[in-house]
N, C-alpha and C positions, 0 to 999 in steps of 0.2 A: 504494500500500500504506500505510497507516494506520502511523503510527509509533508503537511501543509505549512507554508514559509510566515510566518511570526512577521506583522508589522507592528511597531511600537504604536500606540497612542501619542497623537502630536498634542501637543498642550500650549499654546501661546500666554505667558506667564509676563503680563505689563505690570510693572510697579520696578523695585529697588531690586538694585541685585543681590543683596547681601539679604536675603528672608528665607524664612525655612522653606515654603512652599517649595521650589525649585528642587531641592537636595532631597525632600522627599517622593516629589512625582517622580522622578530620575530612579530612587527605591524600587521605587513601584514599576520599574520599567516602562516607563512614559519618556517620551523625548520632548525635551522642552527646549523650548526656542524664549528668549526674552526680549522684552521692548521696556526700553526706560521714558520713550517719547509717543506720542501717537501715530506720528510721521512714518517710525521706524516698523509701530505694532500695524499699520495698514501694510507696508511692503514686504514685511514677515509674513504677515498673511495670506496676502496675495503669490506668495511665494512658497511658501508649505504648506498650504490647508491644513489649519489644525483644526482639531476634531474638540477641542475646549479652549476656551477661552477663561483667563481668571487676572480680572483684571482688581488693581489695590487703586481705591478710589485719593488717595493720600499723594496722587505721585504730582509734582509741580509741575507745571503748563499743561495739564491736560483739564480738558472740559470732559468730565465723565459722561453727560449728556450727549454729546458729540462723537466721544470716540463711539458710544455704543450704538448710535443712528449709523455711523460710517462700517461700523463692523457686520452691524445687522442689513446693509446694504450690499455690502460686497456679494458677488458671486462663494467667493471661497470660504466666506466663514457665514454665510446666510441661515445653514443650520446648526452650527455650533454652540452648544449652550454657553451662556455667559456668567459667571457666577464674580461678584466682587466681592472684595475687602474692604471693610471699613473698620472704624474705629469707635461707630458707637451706631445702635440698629437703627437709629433715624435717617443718618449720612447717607441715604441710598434711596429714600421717599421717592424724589424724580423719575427715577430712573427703575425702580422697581418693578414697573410693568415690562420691562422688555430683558429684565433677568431671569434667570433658571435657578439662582441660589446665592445665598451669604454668608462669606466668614465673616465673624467681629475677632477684633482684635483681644488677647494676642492668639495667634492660628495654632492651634495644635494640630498633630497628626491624627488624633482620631476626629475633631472636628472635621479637617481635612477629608477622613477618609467618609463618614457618616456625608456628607452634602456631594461628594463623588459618586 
């Protein structure tokens, strides 16, 4: 029987690079790609189709509003859920209809894994 060839889970992980999120989807065998700007997270995107998106609403010049209309627009991450990070469960009211889930700070790995 032909053994069936293993694709990682792509995950586009926008926020800080220094956060546990990344070093545990990587665990989990997830290949994550990172954006620190919105700019970067559209042409990541548009370049790996990730199959998640998790984006930290904390991160400087990005309009969380924006990035997620632009993401929810693309071809390539049009069905990707989007789950963000915030810092306290209001931070996200906006934006909340066009999410699939929320970490609050600070993320653990079972948080993590329970909203995956």
């Amino acid at each position: 029987m032909p053994q069936r060839e293993h694709h990682p889970t792509v995950v586009l992980v926008i926020g800080a690079e220094h956060d546990p999120i990344g070093p545990y989807l990587v665990a989990c065998g997830c290949h994550v790609i990172r954006a620190t700007s919105g700019a970067a997270a559209v042409a990541l995107a548009q370049r790996h189709r990730p199959h998640l998106v998790i984006m930290d609403l904390d991160v400087e010049n990005l309009d969380p509003y924006e990035m997620v209309i632009d993401l929810t627009a693309l071809h390539e991450t049009r069905d990707a859920p989007i789950v963000v990070v915030v810092s306290a469960p209001e931070d996200d009211e906006a934006i909340r209809p066009y999410c699939h889930g929320r970490l609050v700070r600070p993320v653990t790995e079972a948080a993590l894994a329970a909203t995956l």
